[in-house]
DSSP file (Angstrom, degrees, kcal/mol; ACC not computed):
  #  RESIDUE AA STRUCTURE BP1 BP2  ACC     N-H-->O    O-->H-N    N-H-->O    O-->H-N    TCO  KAPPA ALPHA  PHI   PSI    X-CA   Y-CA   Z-CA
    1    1 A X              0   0    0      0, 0.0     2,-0.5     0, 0.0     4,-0.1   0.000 360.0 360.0 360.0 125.8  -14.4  -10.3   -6.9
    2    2 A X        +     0   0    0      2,-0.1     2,-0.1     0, 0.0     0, 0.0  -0.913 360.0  30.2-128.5 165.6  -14.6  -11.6   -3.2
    3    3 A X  S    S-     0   0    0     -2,-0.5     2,-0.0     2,-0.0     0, 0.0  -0.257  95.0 -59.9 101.3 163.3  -13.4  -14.5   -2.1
    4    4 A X        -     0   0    0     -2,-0.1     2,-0.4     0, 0.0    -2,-0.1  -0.431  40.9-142.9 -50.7 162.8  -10.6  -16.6   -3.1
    5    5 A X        -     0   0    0     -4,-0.1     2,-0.2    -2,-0.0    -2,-0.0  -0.923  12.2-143.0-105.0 134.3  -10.2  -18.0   -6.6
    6    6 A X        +     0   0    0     -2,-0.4     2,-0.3     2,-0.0     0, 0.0  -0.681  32.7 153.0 -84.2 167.9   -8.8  -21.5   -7.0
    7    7 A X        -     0   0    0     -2,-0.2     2,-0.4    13,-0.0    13,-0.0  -0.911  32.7-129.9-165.5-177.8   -6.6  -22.0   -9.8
    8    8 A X        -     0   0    0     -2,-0.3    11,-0.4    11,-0.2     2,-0.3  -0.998  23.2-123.9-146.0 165.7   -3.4  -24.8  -10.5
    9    9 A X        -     0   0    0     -2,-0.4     2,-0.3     9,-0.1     9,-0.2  -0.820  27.9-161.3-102.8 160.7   -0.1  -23.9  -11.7
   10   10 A X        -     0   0    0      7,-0.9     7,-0.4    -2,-0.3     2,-0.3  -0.986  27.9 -85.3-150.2 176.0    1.5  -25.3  -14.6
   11   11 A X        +     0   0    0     -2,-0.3     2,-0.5     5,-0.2     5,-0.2  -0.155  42.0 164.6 -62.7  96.8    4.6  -25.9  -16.5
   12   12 A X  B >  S-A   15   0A   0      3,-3.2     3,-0.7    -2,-0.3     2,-0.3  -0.827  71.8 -45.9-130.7 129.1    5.7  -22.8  -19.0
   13   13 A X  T 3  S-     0   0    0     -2,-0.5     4,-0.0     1,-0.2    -2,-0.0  -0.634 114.6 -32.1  81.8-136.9    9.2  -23.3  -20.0
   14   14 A X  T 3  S+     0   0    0     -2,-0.3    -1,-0.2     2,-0.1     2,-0.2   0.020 125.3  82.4-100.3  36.8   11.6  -24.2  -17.1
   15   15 A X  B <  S-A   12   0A   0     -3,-0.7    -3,-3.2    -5,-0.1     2,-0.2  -0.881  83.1-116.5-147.6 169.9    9.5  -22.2  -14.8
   16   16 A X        -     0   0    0     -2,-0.2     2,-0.3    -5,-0.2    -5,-0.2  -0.682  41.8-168.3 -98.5 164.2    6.0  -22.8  -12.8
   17   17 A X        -     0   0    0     -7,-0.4    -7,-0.9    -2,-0.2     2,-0.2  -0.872  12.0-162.6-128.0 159.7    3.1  -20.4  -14.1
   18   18 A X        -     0   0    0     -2,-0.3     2,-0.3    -9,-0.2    -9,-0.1  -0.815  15.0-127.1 -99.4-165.0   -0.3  -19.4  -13.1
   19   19 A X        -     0   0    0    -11,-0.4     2,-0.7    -2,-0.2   -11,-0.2  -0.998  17.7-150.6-125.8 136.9   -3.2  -17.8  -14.5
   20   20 A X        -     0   0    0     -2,-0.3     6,-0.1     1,-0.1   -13,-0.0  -0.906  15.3-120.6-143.0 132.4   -4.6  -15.2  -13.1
   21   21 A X    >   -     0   0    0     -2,-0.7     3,-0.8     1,-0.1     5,-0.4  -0.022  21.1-124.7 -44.7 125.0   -8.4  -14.4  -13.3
   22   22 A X  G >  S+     0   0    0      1,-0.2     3,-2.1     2,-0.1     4,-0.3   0.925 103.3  70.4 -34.2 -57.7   -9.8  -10.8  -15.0
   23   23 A X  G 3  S+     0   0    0      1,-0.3    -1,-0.2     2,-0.1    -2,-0.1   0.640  77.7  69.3 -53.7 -26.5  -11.5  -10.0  -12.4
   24   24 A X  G <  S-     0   0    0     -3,-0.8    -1,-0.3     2,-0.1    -2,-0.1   0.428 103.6-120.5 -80.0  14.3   -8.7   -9.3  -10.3
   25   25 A X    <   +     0   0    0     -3,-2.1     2,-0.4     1,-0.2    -2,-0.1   0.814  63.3 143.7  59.0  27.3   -7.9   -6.2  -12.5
   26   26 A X        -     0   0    0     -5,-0.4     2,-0.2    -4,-0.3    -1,-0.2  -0.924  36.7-161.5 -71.8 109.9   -4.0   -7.5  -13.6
   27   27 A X    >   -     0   0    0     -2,-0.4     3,-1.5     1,-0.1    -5,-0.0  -0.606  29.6 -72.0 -97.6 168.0   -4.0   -6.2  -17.1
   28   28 A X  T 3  S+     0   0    0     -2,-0.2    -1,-0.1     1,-0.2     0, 0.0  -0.269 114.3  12.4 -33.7 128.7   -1.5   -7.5  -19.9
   29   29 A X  T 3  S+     0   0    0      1,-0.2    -1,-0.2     0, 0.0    -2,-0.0   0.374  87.4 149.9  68.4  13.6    2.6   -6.5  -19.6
   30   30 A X    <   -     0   0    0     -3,-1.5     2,-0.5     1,-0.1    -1,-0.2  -0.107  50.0-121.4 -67.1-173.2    1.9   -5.2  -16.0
   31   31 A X  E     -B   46   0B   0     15,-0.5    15,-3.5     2,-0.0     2,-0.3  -0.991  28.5-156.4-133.5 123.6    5.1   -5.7  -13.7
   32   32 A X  E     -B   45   0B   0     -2,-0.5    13,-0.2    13,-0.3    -2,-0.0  -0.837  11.8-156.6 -46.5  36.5    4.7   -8.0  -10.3
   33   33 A X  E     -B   44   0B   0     11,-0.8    11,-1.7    -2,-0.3     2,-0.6  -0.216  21.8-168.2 -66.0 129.1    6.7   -8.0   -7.2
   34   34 A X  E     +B   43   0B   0      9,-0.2     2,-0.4     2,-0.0     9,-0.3  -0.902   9.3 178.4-112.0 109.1    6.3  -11.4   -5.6
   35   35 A X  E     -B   42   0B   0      7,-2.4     7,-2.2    -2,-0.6     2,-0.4  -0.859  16.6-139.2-119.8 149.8    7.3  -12.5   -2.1
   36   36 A X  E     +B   41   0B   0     -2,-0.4     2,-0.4     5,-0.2     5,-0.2  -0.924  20.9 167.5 -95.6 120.7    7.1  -15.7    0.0
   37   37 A X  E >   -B   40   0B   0      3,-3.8     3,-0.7    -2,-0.4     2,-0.1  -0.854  66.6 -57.2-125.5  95.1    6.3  -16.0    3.4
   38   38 A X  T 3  S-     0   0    0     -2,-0.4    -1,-0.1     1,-0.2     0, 0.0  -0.662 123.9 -15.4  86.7-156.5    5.6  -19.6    4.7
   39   39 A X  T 3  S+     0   0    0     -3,-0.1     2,-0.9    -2,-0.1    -1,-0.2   0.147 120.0 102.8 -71.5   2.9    2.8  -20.9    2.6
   40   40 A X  E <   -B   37   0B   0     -3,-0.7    -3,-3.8     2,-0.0     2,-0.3  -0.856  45.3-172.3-140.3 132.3    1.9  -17.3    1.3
   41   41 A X  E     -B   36   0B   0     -2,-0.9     2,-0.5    -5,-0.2    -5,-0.2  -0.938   4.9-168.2 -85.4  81.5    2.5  -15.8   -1.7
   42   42 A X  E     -B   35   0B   0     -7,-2.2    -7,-2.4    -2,-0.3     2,-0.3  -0.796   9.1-163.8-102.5 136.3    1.8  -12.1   -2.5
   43   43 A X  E     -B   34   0B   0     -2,-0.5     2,-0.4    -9,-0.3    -9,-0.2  -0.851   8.1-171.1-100.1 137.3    1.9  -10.5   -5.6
   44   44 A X  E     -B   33   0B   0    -11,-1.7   -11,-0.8    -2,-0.3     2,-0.6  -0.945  22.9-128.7-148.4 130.2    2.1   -6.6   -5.3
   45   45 A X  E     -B   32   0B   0     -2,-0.4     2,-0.4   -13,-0.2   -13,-0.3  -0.769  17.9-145.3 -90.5 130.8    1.6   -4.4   -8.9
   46   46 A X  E     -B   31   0B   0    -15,-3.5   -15,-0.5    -2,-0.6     3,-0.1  -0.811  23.1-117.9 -92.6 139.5    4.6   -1.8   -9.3
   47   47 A X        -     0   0    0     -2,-0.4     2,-0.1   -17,-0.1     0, 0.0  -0.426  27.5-112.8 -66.6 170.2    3.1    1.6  -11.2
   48   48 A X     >  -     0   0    0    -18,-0.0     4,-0.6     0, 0.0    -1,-0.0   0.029  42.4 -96.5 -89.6 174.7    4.7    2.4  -14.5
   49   49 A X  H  > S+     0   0    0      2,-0.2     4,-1.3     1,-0.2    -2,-0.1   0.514 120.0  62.7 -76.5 -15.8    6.6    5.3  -14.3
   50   50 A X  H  > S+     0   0    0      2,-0.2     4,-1.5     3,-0.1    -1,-0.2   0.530 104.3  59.5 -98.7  -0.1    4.3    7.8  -15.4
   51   51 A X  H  > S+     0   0    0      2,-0.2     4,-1.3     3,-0.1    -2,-0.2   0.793  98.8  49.0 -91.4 -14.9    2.4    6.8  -12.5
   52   52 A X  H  < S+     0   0    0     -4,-0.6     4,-0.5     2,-0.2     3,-0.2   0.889 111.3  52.4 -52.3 -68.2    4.6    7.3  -10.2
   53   53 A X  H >X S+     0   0    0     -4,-1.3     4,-3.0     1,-0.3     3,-0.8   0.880 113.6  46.2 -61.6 -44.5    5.1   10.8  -11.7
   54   54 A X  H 3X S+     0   0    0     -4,-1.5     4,-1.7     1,-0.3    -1,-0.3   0.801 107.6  52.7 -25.8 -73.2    1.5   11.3  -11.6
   55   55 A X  H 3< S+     0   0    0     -4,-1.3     4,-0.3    -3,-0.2    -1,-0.3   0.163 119.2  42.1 -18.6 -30.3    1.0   10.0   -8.0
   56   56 A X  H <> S+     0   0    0     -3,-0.8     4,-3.7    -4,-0.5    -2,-0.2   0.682 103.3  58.6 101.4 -83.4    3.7   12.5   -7.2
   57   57 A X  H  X S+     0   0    0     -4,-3.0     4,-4.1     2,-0.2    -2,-0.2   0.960 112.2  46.9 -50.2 -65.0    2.6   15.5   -9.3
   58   58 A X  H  X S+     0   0    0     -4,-1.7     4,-1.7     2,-0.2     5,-0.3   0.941 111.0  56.4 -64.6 -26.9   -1.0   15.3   -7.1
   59   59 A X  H  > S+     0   0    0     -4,-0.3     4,-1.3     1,-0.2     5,-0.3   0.955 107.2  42.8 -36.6 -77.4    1.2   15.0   -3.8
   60   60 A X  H >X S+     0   0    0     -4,-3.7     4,-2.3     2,-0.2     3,-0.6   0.853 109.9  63.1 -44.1 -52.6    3.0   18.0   -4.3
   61   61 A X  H >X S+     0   0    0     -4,-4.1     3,-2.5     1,-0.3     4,-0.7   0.883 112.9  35.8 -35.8 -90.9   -0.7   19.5   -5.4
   62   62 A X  H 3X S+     0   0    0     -4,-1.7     4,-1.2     1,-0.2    -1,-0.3   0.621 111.7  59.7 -48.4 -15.1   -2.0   19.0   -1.9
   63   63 A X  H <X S+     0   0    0     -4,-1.3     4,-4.6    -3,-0.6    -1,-0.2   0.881 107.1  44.6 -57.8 -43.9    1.1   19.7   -0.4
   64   64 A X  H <X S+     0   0    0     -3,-2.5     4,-0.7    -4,-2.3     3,-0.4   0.991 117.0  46.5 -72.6 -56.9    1.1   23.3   -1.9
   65   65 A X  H  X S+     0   0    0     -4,-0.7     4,-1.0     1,-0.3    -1,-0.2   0.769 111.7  53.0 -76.2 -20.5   -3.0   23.8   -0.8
   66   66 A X  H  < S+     0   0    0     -4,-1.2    -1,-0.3    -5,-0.3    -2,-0.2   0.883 111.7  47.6 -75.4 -40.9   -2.1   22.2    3.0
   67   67 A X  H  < S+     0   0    0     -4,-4.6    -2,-0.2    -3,-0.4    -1,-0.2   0.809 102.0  59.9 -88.7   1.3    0.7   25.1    3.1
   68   68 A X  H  < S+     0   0    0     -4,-0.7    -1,-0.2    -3,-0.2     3,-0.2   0.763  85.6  98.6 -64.9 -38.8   -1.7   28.0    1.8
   69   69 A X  S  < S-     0   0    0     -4,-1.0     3,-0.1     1,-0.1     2,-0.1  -0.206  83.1-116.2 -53.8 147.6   -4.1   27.3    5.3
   70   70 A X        -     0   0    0      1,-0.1    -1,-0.1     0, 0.0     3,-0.1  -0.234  30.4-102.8 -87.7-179.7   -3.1   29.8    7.8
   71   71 A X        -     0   0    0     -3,-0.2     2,-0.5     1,-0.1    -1,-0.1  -0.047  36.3 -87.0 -70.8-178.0   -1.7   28.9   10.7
   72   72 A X        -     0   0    0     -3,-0.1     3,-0.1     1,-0.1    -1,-0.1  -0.824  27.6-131.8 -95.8 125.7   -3.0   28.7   13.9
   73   73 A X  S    S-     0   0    0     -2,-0.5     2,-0.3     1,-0.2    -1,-0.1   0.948  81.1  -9.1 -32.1 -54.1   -3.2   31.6   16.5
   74   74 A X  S    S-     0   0    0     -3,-0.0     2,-0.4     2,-0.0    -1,-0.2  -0.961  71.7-108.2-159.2 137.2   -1.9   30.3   19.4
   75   75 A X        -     0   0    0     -2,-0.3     2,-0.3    -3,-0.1     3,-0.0  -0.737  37.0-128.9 -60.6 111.6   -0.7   26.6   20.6
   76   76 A X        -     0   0    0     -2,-0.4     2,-0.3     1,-0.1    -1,-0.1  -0.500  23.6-129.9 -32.8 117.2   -3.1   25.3   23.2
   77   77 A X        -     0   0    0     -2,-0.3     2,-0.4     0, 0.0    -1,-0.1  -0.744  15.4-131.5 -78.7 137.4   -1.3   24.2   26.1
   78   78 A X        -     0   0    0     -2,-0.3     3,-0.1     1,-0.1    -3,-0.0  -0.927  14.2-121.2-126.7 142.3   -1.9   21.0   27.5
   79   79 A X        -     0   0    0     -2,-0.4    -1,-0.1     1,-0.1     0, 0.0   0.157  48.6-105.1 -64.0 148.1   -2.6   20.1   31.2
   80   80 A X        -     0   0    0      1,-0.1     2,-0.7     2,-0.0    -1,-0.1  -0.305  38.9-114.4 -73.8 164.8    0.7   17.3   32.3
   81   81 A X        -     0   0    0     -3,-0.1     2,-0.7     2,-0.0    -1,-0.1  -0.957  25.5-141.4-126.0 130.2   -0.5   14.0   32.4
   82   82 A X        -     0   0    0     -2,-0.7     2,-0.8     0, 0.0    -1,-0.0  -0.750   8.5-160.2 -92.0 105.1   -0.5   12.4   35.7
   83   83 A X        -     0   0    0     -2,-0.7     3,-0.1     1,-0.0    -2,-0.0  -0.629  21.5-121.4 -97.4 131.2    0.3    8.9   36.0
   84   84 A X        -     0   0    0     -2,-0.8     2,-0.3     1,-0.1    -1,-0.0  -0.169  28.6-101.9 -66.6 154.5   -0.9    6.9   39.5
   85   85 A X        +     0   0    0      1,-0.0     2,-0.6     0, 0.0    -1,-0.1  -0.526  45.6 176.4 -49.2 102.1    1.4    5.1   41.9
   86   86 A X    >   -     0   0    0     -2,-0.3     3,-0.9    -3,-0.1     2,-0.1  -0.941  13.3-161.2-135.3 115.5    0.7    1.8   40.7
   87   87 A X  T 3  S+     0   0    0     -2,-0.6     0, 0.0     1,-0.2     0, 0.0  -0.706  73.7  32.8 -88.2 171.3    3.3   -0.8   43.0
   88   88 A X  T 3         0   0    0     -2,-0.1    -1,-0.2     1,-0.1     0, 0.0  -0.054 360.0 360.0 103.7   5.4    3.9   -3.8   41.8
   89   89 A X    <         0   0    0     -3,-0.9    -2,-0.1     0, 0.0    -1,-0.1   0.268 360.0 360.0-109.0 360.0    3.8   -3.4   37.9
């Protein structure tokens, strides 16, 4: 989907609703964080929990193949950095 969508809200219960277009890949029971800033409104999806765990589980994966790589020989030294005489700043 690119662009905006336009849409209205309306009345379900005591509370305001919208609706919110397929396309934007929100499936049924997902869970929402919503904040206000000003005139904008963001909606942010929280993972389930086994997605989390998931999300997680492959961290740790790459963690473990990042600590297998050897090391480095030797630390390169690096030349000081010279900053000019600059009056008036």
């Amino acid at each position: 989907m690119n662009g905006p969508v336009r849409t209205r809200t309306f009345k379900s219960g005591n509370s305001v609703a919208v609706r919110l277009p397929r396309a934007l890949g929100v499936g049924p029971d997902e869970t929402l964080a919503i904040s206000r800033q000003g005139d904008v409104l963001t909606a942010r999806r929280i993972p389930s929990a086994a997605e989390e765990a998931e999300r997680l589980a492959r961290f740790r994966t790459g963690l473990d193949a990042l600590k297998k790589l050897p090391g480095p020989a030797a630390v390169e030294q690096r030349d000081p950095i010279e900053f000019p005489d600059r009056p008036g700043l």
